[in-house]
C-alpha positions in Angstrom: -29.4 167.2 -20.8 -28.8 165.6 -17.5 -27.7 168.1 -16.0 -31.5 169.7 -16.8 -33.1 166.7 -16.0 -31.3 166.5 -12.7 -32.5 170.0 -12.3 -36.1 170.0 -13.2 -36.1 166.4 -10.4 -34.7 168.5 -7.6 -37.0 171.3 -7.8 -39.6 168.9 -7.7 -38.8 167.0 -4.8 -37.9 170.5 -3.4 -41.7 171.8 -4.1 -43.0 168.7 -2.2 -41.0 169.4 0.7 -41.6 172.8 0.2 -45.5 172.1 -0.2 -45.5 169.8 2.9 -43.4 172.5 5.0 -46.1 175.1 4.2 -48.8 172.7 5.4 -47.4 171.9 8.9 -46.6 175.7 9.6 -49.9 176.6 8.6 -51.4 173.5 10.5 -49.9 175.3 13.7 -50.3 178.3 13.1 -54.4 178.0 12.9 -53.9 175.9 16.2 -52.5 178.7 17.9 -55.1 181.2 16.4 -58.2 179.2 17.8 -57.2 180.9 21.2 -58.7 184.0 21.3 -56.3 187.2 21.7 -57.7 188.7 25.3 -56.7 192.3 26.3 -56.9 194.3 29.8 -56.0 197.7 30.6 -56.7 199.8 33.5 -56.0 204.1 33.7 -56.0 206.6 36.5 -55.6 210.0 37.1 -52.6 210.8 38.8 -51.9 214.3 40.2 -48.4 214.9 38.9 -46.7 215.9 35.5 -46.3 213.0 32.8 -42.2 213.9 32.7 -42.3 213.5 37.1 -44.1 210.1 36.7 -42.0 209.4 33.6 -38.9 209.3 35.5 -40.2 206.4 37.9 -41.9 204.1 35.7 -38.8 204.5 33.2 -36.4 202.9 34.9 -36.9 199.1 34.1 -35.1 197.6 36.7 -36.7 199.4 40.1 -40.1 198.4 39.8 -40.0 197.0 42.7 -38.8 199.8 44.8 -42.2 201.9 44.3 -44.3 198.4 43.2 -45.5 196.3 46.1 -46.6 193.8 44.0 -42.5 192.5 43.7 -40.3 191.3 46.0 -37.1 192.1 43.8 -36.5 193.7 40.8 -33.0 193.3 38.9 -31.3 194.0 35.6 -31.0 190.5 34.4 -29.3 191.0 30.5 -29.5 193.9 27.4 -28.9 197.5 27.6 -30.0 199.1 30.4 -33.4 201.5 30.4 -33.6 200.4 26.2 -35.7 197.7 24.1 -34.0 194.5 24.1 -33.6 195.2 28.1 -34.1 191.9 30.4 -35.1 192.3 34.0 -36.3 189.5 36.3 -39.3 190.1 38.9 -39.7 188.1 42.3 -43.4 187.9 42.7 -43.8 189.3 46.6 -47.1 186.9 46.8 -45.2 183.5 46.3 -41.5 184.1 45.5 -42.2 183.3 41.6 -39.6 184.5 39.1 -40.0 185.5 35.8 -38.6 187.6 33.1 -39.6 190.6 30.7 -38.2 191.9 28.1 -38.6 195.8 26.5 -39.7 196.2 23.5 -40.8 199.8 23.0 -38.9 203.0 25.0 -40.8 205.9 23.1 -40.2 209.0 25.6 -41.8 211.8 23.2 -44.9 209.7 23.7 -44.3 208.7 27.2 -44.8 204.4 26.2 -43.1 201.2 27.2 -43.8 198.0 26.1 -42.4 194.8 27.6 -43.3 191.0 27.0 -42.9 187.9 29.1 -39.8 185.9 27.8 -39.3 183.4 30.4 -41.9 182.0 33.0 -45.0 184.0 32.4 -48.5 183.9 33.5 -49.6 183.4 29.7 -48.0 183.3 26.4 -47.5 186.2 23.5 -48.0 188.9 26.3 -47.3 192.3 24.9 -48.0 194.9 28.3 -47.8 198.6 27.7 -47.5 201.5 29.7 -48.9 204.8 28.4 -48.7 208.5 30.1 -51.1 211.6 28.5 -50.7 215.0 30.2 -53.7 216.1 31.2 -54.6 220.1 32.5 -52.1 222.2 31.4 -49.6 219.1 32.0 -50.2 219.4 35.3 -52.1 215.7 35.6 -51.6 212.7 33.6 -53.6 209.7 32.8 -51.6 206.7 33.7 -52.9 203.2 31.3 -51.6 199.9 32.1 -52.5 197.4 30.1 -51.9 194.0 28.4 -52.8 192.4 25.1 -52.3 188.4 25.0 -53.3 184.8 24.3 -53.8 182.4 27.1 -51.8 178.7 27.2 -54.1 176.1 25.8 -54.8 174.3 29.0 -56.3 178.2 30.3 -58.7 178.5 28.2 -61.6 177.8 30.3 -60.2 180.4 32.9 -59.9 183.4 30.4 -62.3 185.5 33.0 -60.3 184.5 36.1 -57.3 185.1 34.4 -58.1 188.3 33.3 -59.2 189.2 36.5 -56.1 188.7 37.6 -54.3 191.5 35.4 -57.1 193.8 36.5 -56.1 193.4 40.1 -52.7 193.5 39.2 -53.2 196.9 36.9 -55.5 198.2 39.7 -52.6 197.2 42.4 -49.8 199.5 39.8 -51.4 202.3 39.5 -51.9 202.4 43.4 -48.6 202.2 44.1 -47.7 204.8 41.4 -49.9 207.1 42.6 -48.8 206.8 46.1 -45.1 207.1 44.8 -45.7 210.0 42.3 -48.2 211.8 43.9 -46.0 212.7 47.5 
């Protein structure tokens, strides 16, 4: 009997701190969720096959050998050219550093998908890359784009902040045009 009564007092008191844990997790999580999701994405038409381009952009690491937009490019932890793949970027504009990290490889549908894991511009950043042949394979539509939520304190810069993406995007595909397309 005291055992049971023991019992039936601890799964009480382990409700009520059950209870109270639910209400601070979902107390944050409707804090993060009043910041609007925001998403980018810019495409062009580059005049190469999908599997040519494919071979550039799929090399994590080298970015920044074709991308103007980085200083440096470098391997920084996880398998190489895979999801779970870490590479740091030097911004070329201001030295910056920061890391992604890959979290889709799908070559049948020519994607990758990387994140911001240390240092980004925003937070929850999900960017993807996606190649579609085009004319008997011999163009493809190149999309770059990113889905995320902005820090709190940016919230009253989600149009300049975007902007910057689209410049960025723009600024990609420039430089993988010019790469690809020699």
């Amino acid at each position: 009997m005291k055992l049971r009564s023991f019992l039936a007092s601890s799964g009480f008191i382990f409700t009520i701190f059950l209870h109270d844990a639910i209400l601070t997790k979902s107390h944050a999580t409707d804090t993060i969720n009043t910041i609007p999701v925001q998403q980018v994405s810019r495409s062009t038409v580059i005049n190469n096959t999908c599997e040519t381009i494919w071979k550039t952009i799929s090399d994590f690491d080298s970015i920044s050998s074709w991308y103007s937009g980085f200083s440096n490019s470098r391997h920084k932890s996880g398998p190489i050219n895979q999801v779970g793949a870490v590479r740091e970027l030097t911004r070329a504009s201001n030295g910056k550093k920061f890391e992604e990290k890959m979290i889709l490889f799908d070559r049948p549908s020519y994607t990758i998908a990387y994140s911001h894991v240390k240092a980004g511009p925003v937070r929850e950043t999900i960017n993807q890359v996606n190649l579609v042949n085009l004319n008997s394979r011999q163009q493809c539509l190149v999309t770059w784009g990113s889905t995320f939520r902005l820090k709190s304190e940016q919230v009253n810069d989600a149009e300049k902040i975007k902007g910057f993406f689209v410049k960025a995007f723009i600024n990609v595909l420039s430089d993988l045009k010019a790469e690809t397309e020699q």
